[in-house]
N, C-alpha and C positions, 0 to 999 in steps of 0.2 A: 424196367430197371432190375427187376430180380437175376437175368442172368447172370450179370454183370455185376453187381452185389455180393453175389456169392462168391465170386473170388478176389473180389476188394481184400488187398490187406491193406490200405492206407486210405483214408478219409480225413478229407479237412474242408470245412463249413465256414462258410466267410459273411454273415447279413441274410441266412437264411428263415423266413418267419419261423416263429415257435410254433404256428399251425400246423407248415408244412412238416416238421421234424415230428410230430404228435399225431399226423398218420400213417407213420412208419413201422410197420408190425417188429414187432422184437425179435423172431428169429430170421431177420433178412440180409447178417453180414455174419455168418459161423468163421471165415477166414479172416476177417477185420483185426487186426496186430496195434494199429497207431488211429488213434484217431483226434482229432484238435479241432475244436468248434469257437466261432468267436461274432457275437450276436451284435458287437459295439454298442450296445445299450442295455438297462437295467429289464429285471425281470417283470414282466408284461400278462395280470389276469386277462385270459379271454374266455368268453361266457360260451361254454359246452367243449371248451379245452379240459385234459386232465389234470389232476392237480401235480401230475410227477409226469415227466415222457420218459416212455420206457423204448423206446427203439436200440438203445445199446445194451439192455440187462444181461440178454442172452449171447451175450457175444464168445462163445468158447476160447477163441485164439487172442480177445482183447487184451493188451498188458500195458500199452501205455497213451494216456490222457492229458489232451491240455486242452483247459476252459477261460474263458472268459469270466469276468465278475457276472454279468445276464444271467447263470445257472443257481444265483444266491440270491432268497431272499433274508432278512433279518434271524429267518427260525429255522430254513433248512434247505435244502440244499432239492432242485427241483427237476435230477436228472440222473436216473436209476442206472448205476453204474454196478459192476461186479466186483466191485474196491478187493474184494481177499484175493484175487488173481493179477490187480495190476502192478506192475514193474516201476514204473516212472508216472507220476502226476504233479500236471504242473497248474496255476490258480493265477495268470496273466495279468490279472488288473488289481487295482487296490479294492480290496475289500477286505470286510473284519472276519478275521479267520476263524473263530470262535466257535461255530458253529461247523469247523470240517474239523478242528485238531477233538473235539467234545467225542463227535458222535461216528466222526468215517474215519477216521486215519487210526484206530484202532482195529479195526476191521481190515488193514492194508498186509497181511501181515505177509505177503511176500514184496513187501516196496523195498525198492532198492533205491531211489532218488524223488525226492520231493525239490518241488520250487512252489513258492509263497510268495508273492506279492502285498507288503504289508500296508493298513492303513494305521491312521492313526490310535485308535485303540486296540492294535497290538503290541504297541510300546510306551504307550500313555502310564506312566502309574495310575492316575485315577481310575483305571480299567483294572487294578494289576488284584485285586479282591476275586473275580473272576476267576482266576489259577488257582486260587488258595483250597487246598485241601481235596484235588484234582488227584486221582493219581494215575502213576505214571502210566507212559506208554510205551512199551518194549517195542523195540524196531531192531531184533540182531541181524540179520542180513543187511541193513539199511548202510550204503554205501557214502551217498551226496546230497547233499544240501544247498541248495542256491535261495537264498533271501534278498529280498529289493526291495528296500525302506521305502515308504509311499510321504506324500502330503503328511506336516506335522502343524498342526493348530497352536502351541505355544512355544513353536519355537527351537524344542530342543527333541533331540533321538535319545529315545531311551531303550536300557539294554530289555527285550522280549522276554518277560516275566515265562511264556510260555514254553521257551527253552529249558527248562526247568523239570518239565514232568517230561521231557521226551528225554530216553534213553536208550541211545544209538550208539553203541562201544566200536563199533567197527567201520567208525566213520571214517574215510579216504579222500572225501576227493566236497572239496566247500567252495562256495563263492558269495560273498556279500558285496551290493550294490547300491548305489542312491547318489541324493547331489552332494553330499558334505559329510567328511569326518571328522571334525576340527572340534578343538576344545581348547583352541586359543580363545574364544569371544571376539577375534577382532575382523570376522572378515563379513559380520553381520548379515548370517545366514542360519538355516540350521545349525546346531550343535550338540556336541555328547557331551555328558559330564563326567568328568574324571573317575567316579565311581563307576560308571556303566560302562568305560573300555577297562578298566578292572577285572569287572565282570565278567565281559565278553573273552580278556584274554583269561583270563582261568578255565573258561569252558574250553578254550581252545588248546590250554594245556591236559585236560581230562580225555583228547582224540587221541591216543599214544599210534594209533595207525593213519594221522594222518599227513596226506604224503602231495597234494595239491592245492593250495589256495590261490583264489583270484579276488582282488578286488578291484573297486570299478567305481570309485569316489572322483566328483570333480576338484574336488579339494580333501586333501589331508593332510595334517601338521605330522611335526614328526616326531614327537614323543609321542603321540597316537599310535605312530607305524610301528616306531621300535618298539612299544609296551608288547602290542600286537603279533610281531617277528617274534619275539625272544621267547614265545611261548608256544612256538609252533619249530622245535627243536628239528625235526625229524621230515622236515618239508623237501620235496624233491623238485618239485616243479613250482615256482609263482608266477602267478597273471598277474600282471598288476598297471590298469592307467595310470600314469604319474600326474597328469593334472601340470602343475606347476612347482613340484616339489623333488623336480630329479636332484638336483644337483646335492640336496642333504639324502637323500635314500642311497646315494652312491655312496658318498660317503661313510655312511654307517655301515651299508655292507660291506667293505672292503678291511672296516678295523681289526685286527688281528688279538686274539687275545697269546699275549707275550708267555703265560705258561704252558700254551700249547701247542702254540704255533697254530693255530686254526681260525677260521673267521668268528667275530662274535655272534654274528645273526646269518644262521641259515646252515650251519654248516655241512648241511647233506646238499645244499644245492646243487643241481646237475642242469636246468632247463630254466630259463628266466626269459620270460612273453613280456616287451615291454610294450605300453599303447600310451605314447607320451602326448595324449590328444582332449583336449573340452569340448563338449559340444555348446556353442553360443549362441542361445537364443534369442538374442537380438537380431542376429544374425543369420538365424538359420541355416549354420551350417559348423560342420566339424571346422575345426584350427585343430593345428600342430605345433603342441610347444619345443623347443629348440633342446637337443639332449646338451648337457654341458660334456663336452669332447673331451676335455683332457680328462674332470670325474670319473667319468666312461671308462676312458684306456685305462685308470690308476685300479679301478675297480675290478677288472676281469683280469688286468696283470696281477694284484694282491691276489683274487683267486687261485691263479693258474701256481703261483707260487709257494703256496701255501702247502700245508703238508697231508692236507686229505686232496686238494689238487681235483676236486670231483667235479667240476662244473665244465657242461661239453657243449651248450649247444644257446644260442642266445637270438630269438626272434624281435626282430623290430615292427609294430606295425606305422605306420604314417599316412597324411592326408595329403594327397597331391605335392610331392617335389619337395622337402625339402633340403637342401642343398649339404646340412651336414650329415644328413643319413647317409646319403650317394659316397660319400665321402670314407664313412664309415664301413660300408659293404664294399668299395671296391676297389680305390685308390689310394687311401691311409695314407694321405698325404699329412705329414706331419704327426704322426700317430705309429712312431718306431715300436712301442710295446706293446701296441694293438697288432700290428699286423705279427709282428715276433710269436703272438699266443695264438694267432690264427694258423699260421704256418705250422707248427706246434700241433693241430688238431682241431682248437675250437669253433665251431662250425658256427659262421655268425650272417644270420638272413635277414632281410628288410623285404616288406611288403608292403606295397603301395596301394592306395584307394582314392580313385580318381575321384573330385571332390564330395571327400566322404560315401560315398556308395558302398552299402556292406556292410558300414562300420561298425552298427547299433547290433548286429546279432554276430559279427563276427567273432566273439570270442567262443560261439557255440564248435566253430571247427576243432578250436582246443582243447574243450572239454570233454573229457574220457565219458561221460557218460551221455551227452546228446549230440556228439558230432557225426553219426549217422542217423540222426531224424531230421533229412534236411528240413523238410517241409513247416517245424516248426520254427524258423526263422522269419517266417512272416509276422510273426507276433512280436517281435520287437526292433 
């Protein structure tokens, strides 16, 4: 294996024992760039194993990491990385992160994108003592953040006390994920509470570089969204699933504020990624919720009209056929101010995914910071 090792720049571990990775001498991948390990199960003592594996420590060229929850136990963390050189680290399963934001993410100091997989005492107030009197974490290079809300035991998502001590001024490029953002109470599922998307949009008014957001809720109400939008002034691109909630998100985006002439939310917008899809598992499988068409057309005509007029490019994703997409990409039957603002310039694409395949890591294509790792879309 050593030939061949030596000029691995890319590694990725899928169920391989802890034994085997633990007689891996440390200097056997000097070219190794990307490497993603994923053990599907929790971390495992074995008698005359070490208590850390070191096969990755020395890795000179290593910058970017993605683990599995198997590398965490309760106190620390069981897999010798060179954290001050890597670029990207991403933490795949739910596990309580306490113990990597404490003792290694200070250590990161050239990270440029972190992803976290939250469990439940990351958001729990009962855990929120924990933070207190923590201090901060300087991250000025630190570009992207993707968070994915895990399992909640009572019920309700609460804003990440730990967001607090990291400070990241030169944040660009975010995405938050999970099943529900609702703070209606009525759709008897997880929920936020009015105060902790407060919370959250204030921290996201504090990004003044930030120029990307994606979210990826199967449900969101819509004072949630707009709390959310209106605080992210300077946004250029958004991802966003819509769930079941297009027909009010069009709506909002399209209001015009009357002294300006400009939209009220979003008004830098140039690229809008829509994924108007749940995944139902009952069913086991993706659906596609239906875009409301005329919404649609009234929303990208109020843009195109408007006096910043900056919105050029608009991607649809969908699950197997549905009829009003086709419709929308290519025939605008019915839909004169749609095709008007195409003809016009606005460049408007649909992408289809034959039942559902792709769909769970597809938004990594659009994401400026890991759309060239393919290899980690196997993880989700």
């Amino acid at each position: 294996m050593a030939p061949i090792s030596r000029s691995l720049t890319s590694l990725s571990l899928h169920g391989v024992q802890q034994s085997r990775i633990a007689e891996l001498p440390s200097n056997l991948f000097p070219s190794l760039q990307r490497l993603s390990i994923s053990q599907l199960r929790g971390w495992v003592e074995i008698e005359g194993m070490p208590p850390k594996l070191e096969a990755f420590k020395d890795c000179p060229s290593l910058r970017r990491v993605a683990l599995d929850e198997w590398f965490i136990d309760i106190d620390d963390i069981k897999l010798l990385l060179p954290w001050n050189q890597l670029t990207h680290f991403l933490q795949c399963d739910e596990s309580h992160n306490f113990t990597f934001i404490e003792k290694y993410l200070p250590l990161c100091t050239e990270l440029l994108y972190l992803g976290l997989t939250l469990d439940d005492p990351d958001f729990n107030p009962m855990f929120a003592a924990e933070w207190e009197g923590r201090p901060a974490v300087h991250l000025p290079n630190f570009e992207g953040l993707f968070l994915k809300f895990g399992c909640t035991l009572d019920g309700y998502i609460h804003y990440p006390e730990f967001l607090d001590i990291l400070d990241f001024p030169n944040l660009k490029y975010l995405r938050l994920e999970g099943d529900d953002m609702d703070t209606s109470r009525e759709a008897g599922v997880p929920v936020w509470e009015g105060e902790d998307v407060a919370r959250l949009a204030a921290r996201l008014n504090g990004f003044p570089h930030l120029v990307h957001l994606a979210f990826s809720w199967d449900t969101i109400d819509y004072p949630t969204l707009a709390t959310l939008l209106s605080a992210a002034t300077g946004l250029e691109t958004l991802d966003i699933r819509l769930g079941d909630s297009g027909r009010a998100f069009f709506n909002a985006l399209r209001i015009v504020r009357s002294d300006k002439d400009e939209p009220w939310l979003l008004p830098q917008l140039r690229k809008l990624i829509l994924r108007p899809m749940a995944y139902k598992k009952r069913y086991r499988r993706w659906i596609t919720h239906d875009i409301h068409e005329e919404s649609f057309e009234r929303f990208v005509d109020a843009r195109k009209r408007s006096s910043k007029n900056v919105l050029k490019e608009v991607l649809i994703y969908s699950v197997s056929g549905l009829r009003g997409l086709v419709r929308l990409s290519t025939s605008f039957e019915g839909l004169p101010l749609l095709k008007e603002c195409v003809d016009g310039g606005l460049e408007l694409k649909v992408e289809e995914y034959e039942h559902g395949v792709g769909v769970t890591s597809a938004w990594m294509d659009d994401d400026p910071c890991l759309y060239d790792w393919p290899e980690l879309q196997a993880y989700f």
